[in-house]
Backbone as CSV, one residue per row, in Angstrom:
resi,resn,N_x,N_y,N_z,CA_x,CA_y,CA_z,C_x,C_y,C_z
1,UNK,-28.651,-5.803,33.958,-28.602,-6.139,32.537,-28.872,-4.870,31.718
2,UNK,-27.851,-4.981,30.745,-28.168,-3.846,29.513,-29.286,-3.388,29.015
3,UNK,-30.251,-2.373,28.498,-31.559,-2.103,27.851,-30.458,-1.993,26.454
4,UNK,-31.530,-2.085,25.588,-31.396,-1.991,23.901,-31.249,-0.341,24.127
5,UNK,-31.840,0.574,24.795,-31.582,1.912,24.955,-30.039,2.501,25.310
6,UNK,-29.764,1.537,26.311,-28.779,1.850,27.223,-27.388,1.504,26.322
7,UNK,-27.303,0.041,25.723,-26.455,-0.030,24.701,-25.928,0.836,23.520
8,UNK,-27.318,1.433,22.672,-27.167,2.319,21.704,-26.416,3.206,22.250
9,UNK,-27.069,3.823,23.413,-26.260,5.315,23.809,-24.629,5.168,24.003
10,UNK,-24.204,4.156,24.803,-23.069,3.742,24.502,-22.523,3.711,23.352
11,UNK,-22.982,2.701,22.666,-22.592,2.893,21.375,-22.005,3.865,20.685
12,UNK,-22.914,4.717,20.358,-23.220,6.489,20.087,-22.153,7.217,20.403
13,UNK,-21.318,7.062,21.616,-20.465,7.373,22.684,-18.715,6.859,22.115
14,UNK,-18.969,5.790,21.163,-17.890,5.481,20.403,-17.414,6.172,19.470
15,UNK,-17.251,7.399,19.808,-16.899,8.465,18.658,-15.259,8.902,19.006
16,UNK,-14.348,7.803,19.444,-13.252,8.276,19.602,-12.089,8.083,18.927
17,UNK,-11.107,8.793,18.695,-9.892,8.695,17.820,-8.969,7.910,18.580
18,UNK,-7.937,6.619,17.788,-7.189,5.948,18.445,-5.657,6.650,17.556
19,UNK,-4.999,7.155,18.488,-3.275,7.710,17.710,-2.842,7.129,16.782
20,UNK,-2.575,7.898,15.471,-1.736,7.223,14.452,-0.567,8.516,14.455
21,UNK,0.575,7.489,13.851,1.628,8.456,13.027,1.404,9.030,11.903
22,UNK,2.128,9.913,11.682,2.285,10.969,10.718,3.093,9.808,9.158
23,UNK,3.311,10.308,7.939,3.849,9.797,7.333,5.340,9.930,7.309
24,UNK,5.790,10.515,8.002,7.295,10.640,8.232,7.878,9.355,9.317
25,UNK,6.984,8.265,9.538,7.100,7.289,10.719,7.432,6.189,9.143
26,UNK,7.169,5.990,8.135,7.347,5.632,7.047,8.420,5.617,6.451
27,UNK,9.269,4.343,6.976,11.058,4.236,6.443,11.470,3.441,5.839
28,UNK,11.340,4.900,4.751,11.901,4.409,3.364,13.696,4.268,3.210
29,UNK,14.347,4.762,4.051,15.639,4.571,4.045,15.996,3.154,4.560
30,UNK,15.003,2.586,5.047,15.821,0.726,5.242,15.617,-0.163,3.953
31,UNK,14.417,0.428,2.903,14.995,-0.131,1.645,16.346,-0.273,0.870
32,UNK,16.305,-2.030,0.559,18.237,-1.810,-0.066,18.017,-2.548,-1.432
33,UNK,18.874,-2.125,-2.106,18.386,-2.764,-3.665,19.945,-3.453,-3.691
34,UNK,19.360,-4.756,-4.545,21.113,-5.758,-5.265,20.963,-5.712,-6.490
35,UNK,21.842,-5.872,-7.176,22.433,-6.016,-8.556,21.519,-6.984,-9.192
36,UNK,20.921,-6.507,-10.418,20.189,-7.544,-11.520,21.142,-8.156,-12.255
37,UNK,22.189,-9.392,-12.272,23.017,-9.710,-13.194,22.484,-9.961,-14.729
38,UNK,21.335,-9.746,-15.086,20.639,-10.176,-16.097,20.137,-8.709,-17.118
39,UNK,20.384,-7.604,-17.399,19.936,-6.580,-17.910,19.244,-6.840,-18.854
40,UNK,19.769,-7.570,-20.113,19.912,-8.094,-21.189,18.646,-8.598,-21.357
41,UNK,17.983,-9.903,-20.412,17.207,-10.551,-20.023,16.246,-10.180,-19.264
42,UNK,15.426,-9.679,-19.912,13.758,-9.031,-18.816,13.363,-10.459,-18.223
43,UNK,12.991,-9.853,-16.590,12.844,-10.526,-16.288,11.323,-10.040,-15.366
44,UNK,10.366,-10.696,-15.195,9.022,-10.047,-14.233,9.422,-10.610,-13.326
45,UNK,9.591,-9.670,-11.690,9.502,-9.963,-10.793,7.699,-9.496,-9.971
46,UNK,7.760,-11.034,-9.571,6.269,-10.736,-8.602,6.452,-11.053,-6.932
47,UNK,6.093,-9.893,-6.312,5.942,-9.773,-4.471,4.638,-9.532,-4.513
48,UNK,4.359,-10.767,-3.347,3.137,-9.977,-2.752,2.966,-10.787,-1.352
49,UNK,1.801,-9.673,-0.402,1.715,-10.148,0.799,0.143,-10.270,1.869
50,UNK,-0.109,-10.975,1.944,-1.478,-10.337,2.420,-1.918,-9.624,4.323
51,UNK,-0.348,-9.437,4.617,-0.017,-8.422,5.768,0.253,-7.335,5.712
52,UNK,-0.388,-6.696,4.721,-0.095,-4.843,4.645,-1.229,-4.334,5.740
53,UNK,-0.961,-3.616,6.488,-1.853,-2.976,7.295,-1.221,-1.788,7.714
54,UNK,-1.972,-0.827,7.633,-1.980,0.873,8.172,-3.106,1.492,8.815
55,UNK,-3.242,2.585,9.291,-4.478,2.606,10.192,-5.159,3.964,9.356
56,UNK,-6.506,3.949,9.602,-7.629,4.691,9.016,-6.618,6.384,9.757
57,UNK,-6.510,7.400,8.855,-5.720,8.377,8.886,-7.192,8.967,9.803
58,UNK,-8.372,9.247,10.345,-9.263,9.661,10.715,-9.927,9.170,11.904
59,UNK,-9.747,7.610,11.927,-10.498,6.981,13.356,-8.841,6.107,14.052
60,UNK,-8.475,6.208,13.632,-6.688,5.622,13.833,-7.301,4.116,13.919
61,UNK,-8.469,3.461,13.147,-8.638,1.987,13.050,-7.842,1.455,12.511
62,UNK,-7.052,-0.010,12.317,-6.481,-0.615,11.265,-7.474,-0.757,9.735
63,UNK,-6.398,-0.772,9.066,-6.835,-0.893,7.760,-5.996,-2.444,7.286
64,UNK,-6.567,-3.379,6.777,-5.964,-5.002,6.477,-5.926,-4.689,4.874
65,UNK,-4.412,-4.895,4.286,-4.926,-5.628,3.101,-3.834,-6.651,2.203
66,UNK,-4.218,-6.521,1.044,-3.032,-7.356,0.591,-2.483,-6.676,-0.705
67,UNK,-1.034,-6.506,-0.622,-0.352,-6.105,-1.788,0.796,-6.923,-2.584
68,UNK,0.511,-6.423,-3.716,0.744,-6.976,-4.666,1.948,-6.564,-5.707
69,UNK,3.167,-6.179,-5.795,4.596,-5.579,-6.533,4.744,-6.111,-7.376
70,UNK,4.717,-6.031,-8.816,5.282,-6.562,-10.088,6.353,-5.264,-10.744
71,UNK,7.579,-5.980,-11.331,8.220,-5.302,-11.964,9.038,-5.773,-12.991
72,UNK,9.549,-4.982,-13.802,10.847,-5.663,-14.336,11.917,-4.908,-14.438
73,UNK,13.110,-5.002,-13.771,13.942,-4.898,-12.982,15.297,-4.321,-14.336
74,UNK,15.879,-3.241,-14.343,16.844,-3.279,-15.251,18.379,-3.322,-14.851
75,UNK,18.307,-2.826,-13.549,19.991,-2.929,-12.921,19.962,-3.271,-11.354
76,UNK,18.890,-3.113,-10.832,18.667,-3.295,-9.191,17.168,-3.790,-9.101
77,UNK,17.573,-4.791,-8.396,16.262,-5.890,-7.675,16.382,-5.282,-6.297
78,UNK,14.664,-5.474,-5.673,14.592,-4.885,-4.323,14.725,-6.154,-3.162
79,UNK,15.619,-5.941,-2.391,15.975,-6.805,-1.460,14.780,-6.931,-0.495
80,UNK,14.103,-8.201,0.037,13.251,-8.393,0.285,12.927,-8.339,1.870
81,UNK,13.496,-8.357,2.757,13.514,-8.370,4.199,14.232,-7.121,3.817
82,UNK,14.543,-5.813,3.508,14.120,-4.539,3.930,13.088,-4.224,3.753
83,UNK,12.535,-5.069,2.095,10.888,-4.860,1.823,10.081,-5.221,3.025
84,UNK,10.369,-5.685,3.590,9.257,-6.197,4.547,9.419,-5.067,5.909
85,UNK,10.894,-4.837,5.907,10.780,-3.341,7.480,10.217,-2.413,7.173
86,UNK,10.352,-2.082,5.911,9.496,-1.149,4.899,8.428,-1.066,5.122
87,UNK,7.456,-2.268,4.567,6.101,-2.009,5.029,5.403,-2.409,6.374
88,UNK,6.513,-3.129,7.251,6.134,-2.755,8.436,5.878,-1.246,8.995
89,UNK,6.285,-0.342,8.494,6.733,1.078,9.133,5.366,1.691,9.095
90,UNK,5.120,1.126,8.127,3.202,1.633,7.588,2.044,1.267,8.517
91,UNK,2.358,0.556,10.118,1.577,-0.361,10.895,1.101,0.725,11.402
92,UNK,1.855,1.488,12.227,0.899,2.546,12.729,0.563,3.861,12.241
93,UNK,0.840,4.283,10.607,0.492,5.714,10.043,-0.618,5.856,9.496
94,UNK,-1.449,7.099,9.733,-2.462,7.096,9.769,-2.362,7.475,7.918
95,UNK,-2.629,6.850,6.714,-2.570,7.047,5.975,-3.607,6.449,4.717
96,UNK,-4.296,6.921,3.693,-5.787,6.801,2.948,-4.794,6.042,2.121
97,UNK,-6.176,4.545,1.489,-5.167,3.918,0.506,-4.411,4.289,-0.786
98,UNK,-5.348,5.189,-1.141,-4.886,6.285,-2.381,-3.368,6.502,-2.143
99,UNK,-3.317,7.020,-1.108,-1.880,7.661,-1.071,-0.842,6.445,-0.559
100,UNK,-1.230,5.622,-0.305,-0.422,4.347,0.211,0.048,3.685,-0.669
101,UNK,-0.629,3.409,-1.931,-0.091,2.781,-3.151,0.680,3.589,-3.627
102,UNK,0.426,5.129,-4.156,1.519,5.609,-4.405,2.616,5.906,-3.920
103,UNK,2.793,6.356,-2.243,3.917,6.418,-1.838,5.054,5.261,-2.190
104,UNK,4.089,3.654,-2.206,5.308,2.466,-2.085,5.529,2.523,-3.503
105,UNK,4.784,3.290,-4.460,5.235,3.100,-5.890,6.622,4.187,-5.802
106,UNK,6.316,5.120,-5.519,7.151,6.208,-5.659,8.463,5.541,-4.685
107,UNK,8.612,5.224,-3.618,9.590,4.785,-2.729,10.584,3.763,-3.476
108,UNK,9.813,2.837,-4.280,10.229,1.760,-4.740,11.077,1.898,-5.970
109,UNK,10.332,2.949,-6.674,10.760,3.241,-8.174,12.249,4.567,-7.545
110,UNK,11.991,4.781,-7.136,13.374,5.911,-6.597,14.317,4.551,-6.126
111,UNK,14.147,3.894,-5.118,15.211,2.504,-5.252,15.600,2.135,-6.101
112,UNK,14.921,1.692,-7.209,15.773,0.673,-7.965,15.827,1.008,-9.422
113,UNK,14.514,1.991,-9.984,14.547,2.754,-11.049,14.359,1.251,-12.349
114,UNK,13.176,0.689,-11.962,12.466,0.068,-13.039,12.463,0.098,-14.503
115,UNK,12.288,-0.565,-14.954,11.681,-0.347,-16.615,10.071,-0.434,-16.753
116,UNK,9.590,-0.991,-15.613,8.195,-0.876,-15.132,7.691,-1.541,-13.751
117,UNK,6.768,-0.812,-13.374,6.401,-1.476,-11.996,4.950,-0.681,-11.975
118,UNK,4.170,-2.464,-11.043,2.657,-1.995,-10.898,2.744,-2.307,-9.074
119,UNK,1.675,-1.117,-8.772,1.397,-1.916,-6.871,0.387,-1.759,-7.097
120,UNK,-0.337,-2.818,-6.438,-1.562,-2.878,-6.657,-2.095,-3.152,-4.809
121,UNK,-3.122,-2.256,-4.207,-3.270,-3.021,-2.717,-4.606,-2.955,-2.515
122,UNK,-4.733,-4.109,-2.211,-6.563,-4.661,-1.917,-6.824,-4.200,-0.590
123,UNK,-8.018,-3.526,-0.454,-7.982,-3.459,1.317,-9.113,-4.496,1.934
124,UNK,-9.253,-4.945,2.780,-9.834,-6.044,2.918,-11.980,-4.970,3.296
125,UNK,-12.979,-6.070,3.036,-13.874,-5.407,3.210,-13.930,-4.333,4.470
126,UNK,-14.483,-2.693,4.635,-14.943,-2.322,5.787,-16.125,-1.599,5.281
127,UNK,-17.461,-1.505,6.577,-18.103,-1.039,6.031,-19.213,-1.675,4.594
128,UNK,-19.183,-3.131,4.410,-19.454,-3.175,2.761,-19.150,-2.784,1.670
129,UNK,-17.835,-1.912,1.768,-16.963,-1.740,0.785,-15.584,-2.225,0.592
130,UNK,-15.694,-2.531,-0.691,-14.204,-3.483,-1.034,-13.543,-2.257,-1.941
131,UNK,-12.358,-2.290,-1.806,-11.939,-1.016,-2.627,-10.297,-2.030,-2.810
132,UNK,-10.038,-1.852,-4.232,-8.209,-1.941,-4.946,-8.025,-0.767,-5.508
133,UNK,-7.086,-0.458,-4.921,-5.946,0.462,-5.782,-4.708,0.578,-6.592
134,UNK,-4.760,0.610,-8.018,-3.562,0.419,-8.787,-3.013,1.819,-9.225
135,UNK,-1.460,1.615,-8.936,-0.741,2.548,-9.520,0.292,1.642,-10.572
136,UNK,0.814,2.374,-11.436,1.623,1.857,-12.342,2.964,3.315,-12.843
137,UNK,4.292,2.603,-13.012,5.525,2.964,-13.297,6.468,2.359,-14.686
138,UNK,6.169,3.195,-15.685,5.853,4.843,-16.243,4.076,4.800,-16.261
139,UNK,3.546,5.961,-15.735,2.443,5.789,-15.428,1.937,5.434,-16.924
140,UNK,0.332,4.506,-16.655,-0.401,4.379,-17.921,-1.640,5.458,-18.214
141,UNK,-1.922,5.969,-19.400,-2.372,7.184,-19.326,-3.545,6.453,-19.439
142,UNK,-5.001,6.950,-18.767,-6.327,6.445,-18.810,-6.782,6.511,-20.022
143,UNK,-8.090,6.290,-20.331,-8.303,6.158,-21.611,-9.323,7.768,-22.087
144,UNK,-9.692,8.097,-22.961,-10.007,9.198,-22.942,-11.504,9.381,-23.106
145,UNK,-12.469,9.957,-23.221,-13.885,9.913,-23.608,-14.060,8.673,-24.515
146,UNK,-15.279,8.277,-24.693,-15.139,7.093,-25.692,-14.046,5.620,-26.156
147,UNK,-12.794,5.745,-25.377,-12.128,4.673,-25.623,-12.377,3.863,-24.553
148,UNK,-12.435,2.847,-24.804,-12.193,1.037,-24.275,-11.107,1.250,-23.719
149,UNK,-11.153,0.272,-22.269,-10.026,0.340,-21.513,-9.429,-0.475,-21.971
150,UNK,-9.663,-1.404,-23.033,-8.871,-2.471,-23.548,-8.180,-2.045,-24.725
């Protein structure tokens, strides 16, 4: 049987890296955009999923969360089962959420070229920390010393 000693040291011993990909494993070329017949007519489109997962760019752990795509669409809507090979591609790259929201902002907005778009991706608790990240397309400028975010 285990000692409380013998465990820790083990423990301790868990200092190992599990392989992630690089961000070039991230394919953005199976995104396909269709025709908005509606220009005229703004319309908000909302995606979201709570199967986004990518792995810690440092311990190659998974990272769980859920994201969230709003837009409104002026000539091309994003076809949705490429959306989804899309962010499958993100399963094994080792990539920080910071840069994860923006890449799918940036990926997305080069597709279909918005009149606006927000991603927003929750990562699920690790650690006791809950962390969301929002990006927005045309970016919104923060507020400056003294102003209300409202």
């Amino acid at each position: 049987m285990a000692t409380i000693q013998s465990l820790k040291d083990k423990y301790e011993g868990l200092d190992r890296r599990l392989a992630a990909q690089g961000n070039e494993a991230i394919d953005a070329d199976c995104l396909m955009a269709f025709k908005y017949e509606h220009p005229d007519q703004p319309a908000q489109v909302s995606i979201d999923t709570d199967e986004f997962n990518a792995l810690c760019p440092w311990t190659g752990l998974p990272d769980l969360g859920t994201l969230a795509i709003t837009y409104t669409p002026i000539n091309l809507c994003v076809e949705l089962k490429s959306l989804k090979y899309y962010l499958l591609s993100y399963r094994d790259v080792g990539i920080v959420q910071e840069h994860a929201a923006n890449r799918i902002l940036n990926d997305l907005v080069s597709l279909c070229q918005p009149r606006w778009m927000k991603v927003v991706l929750e990562y699920k608790v690790r650690g006791g920390l809950h962390t969301t990240v929002s990006v927005e397309y045309p970016q919104v400028q923060p507020p400056t010393s003294g102003q209300s975010l409202e």
